[in-house]
C-alpha positions as CSV (number, residue, x, y, z in Angstrom):
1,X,0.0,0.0,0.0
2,X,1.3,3.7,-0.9
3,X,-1.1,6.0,1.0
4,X,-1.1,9.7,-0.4
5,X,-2.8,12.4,1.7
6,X,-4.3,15.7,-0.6
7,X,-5.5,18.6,1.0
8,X,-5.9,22.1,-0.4
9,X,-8.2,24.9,0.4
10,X,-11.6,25.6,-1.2
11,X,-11.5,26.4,-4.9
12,X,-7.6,25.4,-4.9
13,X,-8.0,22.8,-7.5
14,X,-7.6,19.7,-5.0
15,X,-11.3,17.6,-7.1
16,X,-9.3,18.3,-10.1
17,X,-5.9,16.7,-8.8
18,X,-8.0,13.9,-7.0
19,X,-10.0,12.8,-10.2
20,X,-6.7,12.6,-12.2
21,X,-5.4,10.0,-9.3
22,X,-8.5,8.2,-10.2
23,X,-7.7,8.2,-13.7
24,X,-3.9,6.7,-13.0
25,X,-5.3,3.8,-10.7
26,X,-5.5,5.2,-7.3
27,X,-8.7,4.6,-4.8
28,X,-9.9,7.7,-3.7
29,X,-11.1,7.9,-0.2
30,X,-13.0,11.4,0.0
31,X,-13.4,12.7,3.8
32,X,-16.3,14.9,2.5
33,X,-18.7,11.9,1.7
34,X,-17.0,10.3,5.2
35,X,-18.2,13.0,6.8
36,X,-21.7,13.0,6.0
37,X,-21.8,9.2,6.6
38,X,-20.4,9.8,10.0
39,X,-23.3,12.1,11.0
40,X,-25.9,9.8,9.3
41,X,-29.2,8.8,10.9
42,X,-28.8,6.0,13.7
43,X,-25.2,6.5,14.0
44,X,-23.7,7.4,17.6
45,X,-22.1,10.5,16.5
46,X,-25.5,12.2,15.5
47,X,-26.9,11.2,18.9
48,X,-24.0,12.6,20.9
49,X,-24.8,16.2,18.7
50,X,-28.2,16.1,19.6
51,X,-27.4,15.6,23.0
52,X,-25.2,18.8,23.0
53,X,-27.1,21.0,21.0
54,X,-30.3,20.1,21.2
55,X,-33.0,18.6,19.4
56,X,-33.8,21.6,17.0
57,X,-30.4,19.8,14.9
58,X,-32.3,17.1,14.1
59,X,-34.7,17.5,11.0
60,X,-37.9,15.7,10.4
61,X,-36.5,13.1,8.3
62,X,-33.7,11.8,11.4
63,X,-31.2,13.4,9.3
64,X,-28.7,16.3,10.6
65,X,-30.1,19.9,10.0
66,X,-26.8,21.4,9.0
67,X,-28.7,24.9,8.2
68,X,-29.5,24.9,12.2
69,X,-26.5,23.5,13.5
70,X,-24.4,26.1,11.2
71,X,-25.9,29.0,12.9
72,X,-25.4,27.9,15.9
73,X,-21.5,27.3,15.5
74,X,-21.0,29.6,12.9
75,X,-18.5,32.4,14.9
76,X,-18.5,30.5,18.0
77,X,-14.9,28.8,18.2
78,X,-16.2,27.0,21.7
79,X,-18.6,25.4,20.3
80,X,-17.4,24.4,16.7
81,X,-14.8,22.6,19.0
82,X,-17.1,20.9,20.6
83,X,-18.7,19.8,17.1
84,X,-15.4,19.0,15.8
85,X,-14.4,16.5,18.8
86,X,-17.7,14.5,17.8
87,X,-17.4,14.3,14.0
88,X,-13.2,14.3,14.0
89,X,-12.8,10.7,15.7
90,X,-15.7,9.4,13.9
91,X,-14.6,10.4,10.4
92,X,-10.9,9.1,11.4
93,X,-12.5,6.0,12.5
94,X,-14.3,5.4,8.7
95,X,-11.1,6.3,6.9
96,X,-9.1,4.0,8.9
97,X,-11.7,1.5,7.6
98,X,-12.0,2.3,4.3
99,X,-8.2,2.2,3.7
100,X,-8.0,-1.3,5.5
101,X,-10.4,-2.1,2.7
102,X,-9.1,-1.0,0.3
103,X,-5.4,-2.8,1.7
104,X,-7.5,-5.4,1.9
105,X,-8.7,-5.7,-1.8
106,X,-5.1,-5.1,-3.3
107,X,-2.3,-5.2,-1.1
108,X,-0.2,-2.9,-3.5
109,X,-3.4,-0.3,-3.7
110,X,-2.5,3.4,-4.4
111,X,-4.7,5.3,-2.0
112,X,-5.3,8.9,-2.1
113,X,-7.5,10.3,0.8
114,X,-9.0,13.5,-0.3
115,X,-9.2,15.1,3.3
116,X,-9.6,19.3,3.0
117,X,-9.0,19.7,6.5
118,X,-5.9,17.7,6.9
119,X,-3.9,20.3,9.1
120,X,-7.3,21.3,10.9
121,X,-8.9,17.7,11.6
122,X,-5.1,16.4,12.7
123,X,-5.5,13.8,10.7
124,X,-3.2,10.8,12.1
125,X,-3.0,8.3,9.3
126,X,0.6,7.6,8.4
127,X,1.3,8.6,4.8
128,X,3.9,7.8,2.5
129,X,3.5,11.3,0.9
130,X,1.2,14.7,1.5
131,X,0.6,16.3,-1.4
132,X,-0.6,20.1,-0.9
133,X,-2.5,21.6,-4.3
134,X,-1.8,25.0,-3.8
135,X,-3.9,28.5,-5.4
136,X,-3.2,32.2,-3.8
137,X,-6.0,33.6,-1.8
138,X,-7.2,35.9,-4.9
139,X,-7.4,33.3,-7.3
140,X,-9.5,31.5,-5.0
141,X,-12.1,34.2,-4.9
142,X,-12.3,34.8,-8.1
143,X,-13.2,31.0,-8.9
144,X,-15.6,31.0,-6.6
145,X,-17.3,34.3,-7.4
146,X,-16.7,33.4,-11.1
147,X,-17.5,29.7,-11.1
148,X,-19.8,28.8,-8.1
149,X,-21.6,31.9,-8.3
150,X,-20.7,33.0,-4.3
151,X,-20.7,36.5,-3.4
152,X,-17.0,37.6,-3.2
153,X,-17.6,38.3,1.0
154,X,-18.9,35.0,1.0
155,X,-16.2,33.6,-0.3
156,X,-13.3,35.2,1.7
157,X,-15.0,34.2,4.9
158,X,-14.8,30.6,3.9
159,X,-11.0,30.8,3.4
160,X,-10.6,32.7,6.7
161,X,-12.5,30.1,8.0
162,X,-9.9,27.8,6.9
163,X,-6.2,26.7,8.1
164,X,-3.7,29.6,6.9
165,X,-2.0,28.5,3.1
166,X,1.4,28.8,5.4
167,X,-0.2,25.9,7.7
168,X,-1.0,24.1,4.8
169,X,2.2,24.3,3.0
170,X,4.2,23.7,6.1
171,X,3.3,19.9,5.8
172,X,3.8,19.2,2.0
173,X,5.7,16.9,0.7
174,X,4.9,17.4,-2.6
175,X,2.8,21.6,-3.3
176,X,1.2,21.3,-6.9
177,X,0.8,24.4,-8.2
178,X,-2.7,25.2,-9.0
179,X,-2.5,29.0,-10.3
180,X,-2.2,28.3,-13.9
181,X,-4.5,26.1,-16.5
182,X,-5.7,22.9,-15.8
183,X,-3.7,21.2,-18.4
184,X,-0.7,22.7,-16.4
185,X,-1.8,21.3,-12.5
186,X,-3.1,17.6,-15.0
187,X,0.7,17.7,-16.1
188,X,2.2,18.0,-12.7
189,X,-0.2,15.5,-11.2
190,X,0.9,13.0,-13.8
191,X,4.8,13.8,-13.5
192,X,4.4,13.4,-9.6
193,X,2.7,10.2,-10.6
194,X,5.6,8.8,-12.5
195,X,8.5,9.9,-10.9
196,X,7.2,9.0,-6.7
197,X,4.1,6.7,-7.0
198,X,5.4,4.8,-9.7
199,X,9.1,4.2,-8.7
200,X,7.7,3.6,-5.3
201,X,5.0,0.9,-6.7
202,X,6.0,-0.3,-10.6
203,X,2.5,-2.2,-10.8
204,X,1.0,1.1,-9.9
205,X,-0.2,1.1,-13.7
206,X,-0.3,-2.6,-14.4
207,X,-3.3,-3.6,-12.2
208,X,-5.4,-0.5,-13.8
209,X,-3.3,1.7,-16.6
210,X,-4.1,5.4,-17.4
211,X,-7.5,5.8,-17.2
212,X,-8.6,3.1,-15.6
213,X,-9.4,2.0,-12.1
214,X,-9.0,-0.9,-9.9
């Protein structure tokens, strides 16, 4: 097993660099969608939030009202902690799973875990490499005024929100550069890919190949 950790801020280009892992053979673990299933209906982790914030978090349905639990962390460091030392441990407990799992399946697996809060969450997994995709603070403002429609205050409060770029970069192994075209950040993900994945694992593209995936 090779296990690659990618983080990036929002709008940095880190979906773009994680699909073209995909595309060379690598399981992508995404700690987005691991989030949400931590929190899901019936497991202990949505109890324990209800049970601390009350049960206006719950919607109709059993699920999580993010919308109500947003407003009431939003600004309030105190609390966000408090939400972060339920949903933290309980997304680090699914990864762990899914990467036995996927060690499991293919004992020379590629694994990329596609975690944005890497430096925030502490993540404790023991990779072979972190790869940090990296856009300055303007750039990332303008994509996502420009692309995801966001009102530019919007969008600066959700970087601020976010571990400093200098945090960020502090911990790479590997920064790809994410300010210029896509065909630019593609071309760096795939020289990464053959000069450390491969070297490191020479069936990296025999189980799957280019464009494939295990």
């Amino acid at each position: 097993m090779y296990l690659i950790g990618l983080t990036g801020g929002i709008a940095s280009g880190k979906s773009t660099v994680a699909k073209r892992f995909a595309e060379h053979g690598a399981v992508v673990i995404d700690a987005d969608q691991l989030a949400r299933a931590a929190v899901a209906p019936g497991t202990e982790a949505l109890a324990h939030i209800a049970e601390i914030f009350g049960p206006e978090v719950i919607a109709a349905d059993g699920s999580l009202n993010r919308a109500q639990l947003g407003s009431i962390v939003f600004g309030d460091a105190t609390a966000l902690s408090v939400l972060n030392n339920v949903v933290h441990p309980a997304v680090r407990a699914l990864s762990a799973q899914a990467i036995a799992a996927a060690q499991l399946d293919n004992p020379h697996v590629v694994i990329v875990y596609d975690v944005p809060l890497l430096v925030e969450a502490s993540v404790g997994h023991p990779f072979d490499l972190i790869v940090v995709v990296h856009a300055d603070a303007e750039t990332r403002v303008r994509r996502m005024v420009e692309l995801r429609g966001m009102v530019e205050a919007d969008a600066r409060k959700r970087i601020s929100s976010q571990a400093a770029d200098a945090d960020r970069l502090a911990v790479a192994d590997v920064v790809i550069d994410a300010m210029g075209s896509l065909e630019e950040t593609i071309a760096q993900v795939d020289l990464l890919w053959d000069q450390s994945v491969s070297s490191h694992h020479s069936f990296a593209h025999s189980d799957a190949g280019v464009g494939g995936a295990p």
